[in-house]
ROKE-191443 format. One line per field, with one value per residue (C-alpha): x, z, y; residue number from 1; residue in one letter; chain. Coordinates in Angstrom, 2 decimals. Example, Ala and Ser with C-alpha at 12.3 -4.5 7.8 and 13.67 -1.06 7.14 Angstrom:
px	12.30, 13.67
pz	7.80, 7.14
py	-4.50, -1.06
n	1, 2
res	A, S
chain	A, A
***
This chain:
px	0.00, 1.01, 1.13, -0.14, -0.05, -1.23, -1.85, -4.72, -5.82, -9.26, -10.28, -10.59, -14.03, -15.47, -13.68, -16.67, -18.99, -16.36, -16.10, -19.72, -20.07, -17.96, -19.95, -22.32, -20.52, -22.86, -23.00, -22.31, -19.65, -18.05, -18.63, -16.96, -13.57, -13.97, -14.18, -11.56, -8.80, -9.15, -8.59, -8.26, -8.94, -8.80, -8.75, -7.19, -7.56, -6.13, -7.98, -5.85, -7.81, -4.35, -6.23, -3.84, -4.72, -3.90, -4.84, -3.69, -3.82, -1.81, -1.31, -2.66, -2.69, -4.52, -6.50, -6.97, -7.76, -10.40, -12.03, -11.89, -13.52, -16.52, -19.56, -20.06, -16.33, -17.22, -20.06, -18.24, -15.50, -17.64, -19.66, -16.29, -13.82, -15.32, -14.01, -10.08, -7.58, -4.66, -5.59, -6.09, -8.91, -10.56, -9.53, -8.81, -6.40, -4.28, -3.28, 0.29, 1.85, 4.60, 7.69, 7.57, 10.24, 9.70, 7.41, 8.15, 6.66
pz	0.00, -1.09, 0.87, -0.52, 0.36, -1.94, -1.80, -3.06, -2.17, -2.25, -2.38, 1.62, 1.70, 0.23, 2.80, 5.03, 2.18, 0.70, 4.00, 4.04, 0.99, 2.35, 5.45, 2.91, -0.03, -1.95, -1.71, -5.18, -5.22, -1.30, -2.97, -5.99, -4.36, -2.27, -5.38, -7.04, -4.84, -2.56, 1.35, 4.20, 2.39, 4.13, 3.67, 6.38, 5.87, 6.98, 7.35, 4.49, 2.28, 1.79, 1.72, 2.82, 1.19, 2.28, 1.19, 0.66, -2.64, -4.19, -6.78, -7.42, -10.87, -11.79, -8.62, -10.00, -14.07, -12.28, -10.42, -13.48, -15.57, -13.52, -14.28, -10.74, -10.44, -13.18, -11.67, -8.37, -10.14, -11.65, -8.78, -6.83, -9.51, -8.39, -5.03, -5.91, -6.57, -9.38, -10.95, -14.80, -15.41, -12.48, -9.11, -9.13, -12.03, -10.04, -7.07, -7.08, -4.75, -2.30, -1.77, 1.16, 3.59, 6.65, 7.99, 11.47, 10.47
py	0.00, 3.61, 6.56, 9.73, 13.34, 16.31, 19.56, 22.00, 25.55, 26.78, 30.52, 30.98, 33.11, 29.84, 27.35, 27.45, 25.78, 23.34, 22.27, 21.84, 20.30, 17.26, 16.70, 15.29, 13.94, 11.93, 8.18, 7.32, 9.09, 7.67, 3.96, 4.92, 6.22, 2.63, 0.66, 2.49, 1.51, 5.25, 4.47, 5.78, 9.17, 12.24, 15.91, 18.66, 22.63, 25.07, 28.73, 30.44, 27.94, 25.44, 21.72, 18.66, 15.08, 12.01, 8.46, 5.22, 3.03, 0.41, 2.26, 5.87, 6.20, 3.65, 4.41, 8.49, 6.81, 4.55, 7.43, 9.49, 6.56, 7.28, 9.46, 10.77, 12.04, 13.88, 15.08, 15.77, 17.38, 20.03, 21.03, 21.19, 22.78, 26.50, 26.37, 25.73, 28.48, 27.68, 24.61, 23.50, 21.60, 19.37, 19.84, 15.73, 16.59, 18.41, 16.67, 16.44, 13.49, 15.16, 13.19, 10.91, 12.41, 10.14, 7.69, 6.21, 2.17
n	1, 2, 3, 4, 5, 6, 7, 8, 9, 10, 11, 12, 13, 14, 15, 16, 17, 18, 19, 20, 21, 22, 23, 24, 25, 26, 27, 28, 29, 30, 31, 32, 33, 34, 35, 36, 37, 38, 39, 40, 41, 42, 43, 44, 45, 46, 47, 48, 49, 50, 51, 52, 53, 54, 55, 56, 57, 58, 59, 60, 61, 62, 63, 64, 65, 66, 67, 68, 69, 70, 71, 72, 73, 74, 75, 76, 77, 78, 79, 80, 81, 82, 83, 84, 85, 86, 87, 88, 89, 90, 91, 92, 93, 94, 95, 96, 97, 98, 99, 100, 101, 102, 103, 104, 105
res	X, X, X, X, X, X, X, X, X, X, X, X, X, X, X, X, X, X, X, X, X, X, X, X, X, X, X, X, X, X, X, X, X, X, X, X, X, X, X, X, X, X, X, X, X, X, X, X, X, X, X, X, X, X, X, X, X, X, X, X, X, X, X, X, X, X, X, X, X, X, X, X, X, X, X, X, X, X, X, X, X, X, X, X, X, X, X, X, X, X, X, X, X, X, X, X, X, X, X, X, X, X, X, X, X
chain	A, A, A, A, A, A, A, A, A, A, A, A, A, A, A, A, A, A, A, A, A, A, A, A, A, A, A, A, A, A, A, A, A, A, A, A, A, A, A, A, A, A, A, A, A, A, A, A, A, A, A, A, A, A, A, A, A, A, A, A, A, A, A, A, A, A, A, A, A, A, A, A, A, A, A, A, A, A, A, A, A, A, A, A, A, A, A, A, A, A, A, A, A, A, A, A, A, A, A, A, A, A, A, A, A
***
């Protein structure tokens, strides 16, 4: 299993309703990231809008081309893409892994 870490930054006056938006992300959409080889999946914020991912996956790109194959990422991507600052096309798109420094197991 793979480690990942990414970051993101959303426009901060909207962090309030992007955070709201994920207290009731949409079924479809929860079983798809399951299926797709997503766990343990979780997102931090901080209040200047900077977003911290983390998940684990055998392998994330065929885990990200799996989501991406689906038609309620697509969905999901679009109703979420107006929240992120500085990204090019879907907010999924741009999550960039960060080079594992450390990890104490």
């Amino acid at each position: 299993m793979h480690r990942v870490c990414f970051l993101l930054r959303v426009e901060p006056e909207l962090l309030d309703e992007y955070t709201a938006r994920h207290q009731h992300v949409w079924p479809d959409m929860l079983a798809a990231l399951r299926e797709t080889g997503w766990h343990n999946y979780s997102i931090f914020a901080a209040g200047d809008g900077l977003l911290v991912g983390y998940l684990e996956t055998p392998d994330f790109d065929a885990a990200r081309a799996a989501m991406a194959a689906t038609e309620v990422n697509a969905r999901w991507q679009a109703e979420m893409a107006p929240f992120f600052l500085d990204i090019a096309g879907a907010p999924d798109e741009s999550m960039v892994p960060l080079p594992e420094i450390f990890h104490l197991d």
